[in-house]
Every structure is written in structure tokens, then in C-alpha cells.
C-alpha positions in Angstrom: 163.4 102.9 84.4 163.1 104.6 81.5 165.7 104.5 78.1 167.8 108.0 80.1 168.4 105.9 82.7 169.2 102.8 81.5 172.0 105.0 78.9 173.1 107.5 82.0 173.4 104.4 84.3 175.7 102.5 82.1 177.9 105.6 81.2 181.4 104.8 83.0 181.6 108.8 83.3 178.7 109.7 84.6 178.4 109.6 88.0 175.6 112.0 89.8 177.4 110.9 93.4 180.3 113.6 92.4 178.0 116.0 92.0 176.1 115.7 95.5 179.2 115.2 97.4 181.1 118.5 96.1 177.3 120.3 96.3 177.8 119.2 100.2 181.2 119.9 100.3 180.1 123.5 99.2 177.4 124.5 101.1 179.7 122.8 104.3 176.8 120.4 105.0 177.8 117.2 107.6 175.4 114.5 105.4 172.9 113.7 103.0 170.5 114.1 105.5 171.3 118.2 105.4 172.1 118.5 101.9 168.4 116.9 101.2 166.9 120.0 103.5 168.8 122.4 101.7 167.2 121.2 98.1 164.3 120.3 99.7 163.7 116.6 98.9 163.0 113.6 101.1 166.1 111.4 101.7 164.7 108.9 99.8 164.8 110.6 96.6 168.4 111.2 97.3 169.3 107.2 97.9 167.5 106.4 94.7 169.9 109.0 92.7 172.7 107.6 94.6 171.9 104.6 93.5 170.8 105.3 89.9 167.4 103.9 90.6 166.0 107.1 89.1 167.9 110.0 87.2 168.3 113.4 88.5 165.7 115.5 87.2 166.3 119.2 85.8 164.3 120.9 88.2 166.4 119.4 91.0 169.2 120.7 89.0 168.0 123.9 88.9 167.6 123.6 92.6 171.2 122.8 92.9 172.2 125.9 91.0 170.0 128.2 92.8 171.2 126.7 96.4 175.1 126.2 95.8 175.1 129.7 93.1 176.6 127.9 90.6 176.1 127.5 86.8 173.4 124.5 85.6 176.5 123.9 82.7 179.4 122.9 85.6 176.7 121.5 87.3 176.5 118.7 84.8 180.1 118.7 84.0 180.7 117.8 87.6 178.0 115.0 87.8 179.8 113.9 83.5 177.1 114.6 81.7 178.9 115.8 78.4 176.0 115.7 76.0 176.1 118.5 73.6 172.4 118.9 73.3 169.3 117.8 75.8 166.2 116.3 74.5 163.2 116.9 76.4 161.5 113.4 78.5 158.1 113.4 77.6 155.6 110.9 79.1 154.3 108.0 76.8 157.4 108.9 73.9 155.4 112.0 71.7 156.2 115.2 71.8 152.4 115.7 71.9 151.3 119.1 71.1 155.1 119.6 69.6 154.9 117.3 66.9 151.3 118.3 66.2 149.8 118.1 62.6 149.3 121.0 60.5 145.3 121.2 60.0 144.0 121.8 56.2 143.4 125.4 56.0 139.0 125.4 56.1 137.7 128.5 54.3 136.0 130.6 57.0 132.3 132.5 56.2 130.9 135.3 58.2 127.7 135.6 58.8 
């Protein structure tokens, strides 16, 4: 589980069960089982969020906004994420072509 995780999991606010159950409450949905059809995603991806085995991504968020038509900002408030900013998860902890170095300017010749 990455460092997110470990900090979302341990917030006493946050709480991404909230969000799915007034999602499904919404969209008038009987289960999990419906509301995973709905986003698209297998039921076992939705056990793990419940369970906070693995955070909810943005692009399932996004997903969530388009289906239910509401705003990615309540979105989050609902689920209590409160963070002002976000910072981008990148694999292996670079920001890799983000943080890139400024190459020495080479004097170009033409031929």
C-alpha cells in the first residue's frame, strides 16, 4: 500500500464507504453489485475500496461524476477528503520528465 493509503486509511474523516453508498443511493441502485456495472469495475475492486485495501483512484472518480452528474469537488467532500491541493502519484516517487534537468545550452553549427 503505498504512503496515500497508509495517510487516507488512518484519517478518522475519510471514509470512501459514504461516498459509494450516497452514489447508490442516487442512481437508485439495490447493491454494490449494480453500482459496480454502472462505473464499470469488477466487484472486487469495489471490496478492496471498501475495505481501504487500495485507494480510490481519480479516474474512478471521474467516473463517479460523469455517472451520478455530480461535481468531482462534492464528490470528495462526501467521501472527507478536505485537502486543499492534490499531488499527483507517480510510480517509483520522481516526477520523471517533470522534474527533468535543464540541459547546458550546446552551440548549434549548420552545415
Amino acid at each position: 500500500m503505498n504512503q496515500a493509503a497508509v495517510a487516507l486509511k488512518n484519517e478518522k474523516t475519510f471514509d470512501p464507504n459514504r461516498l459509494l453508498n450516497v452514489l447508490k443511493e442516487n442512481l437508485h441502485l439495490p447493491d454494490d453489485k449494480a453500482l459496480c456495472q454502472e462505473l464499470n469495475i469488477a466487484p472486487g475492486v469495489m471490496q478492496h475500496i471498501r475495505s481501504r485495501k487500495i485507494p480510490l483512484s481519480g479516474l474512478l472518480l471521474l467516473r463517479m461524476a460523469e455517472v451520478g452528474n455530480q461535481d468531482v469537488g462534492d464528490l470528495r467532500h462526501l467521501m472527507g477528503d478536505r485537502r486543499k491541493k492534490i499531488r499527483l502519484a507517480i510510480p517509483g516517487g520522481s516526477l520523471g520528465i517533470l522534474q527533468r534537468r535543464e540541459q547546458p545550452n550546446k552551440a548549434c553549427s549548420v552545415n
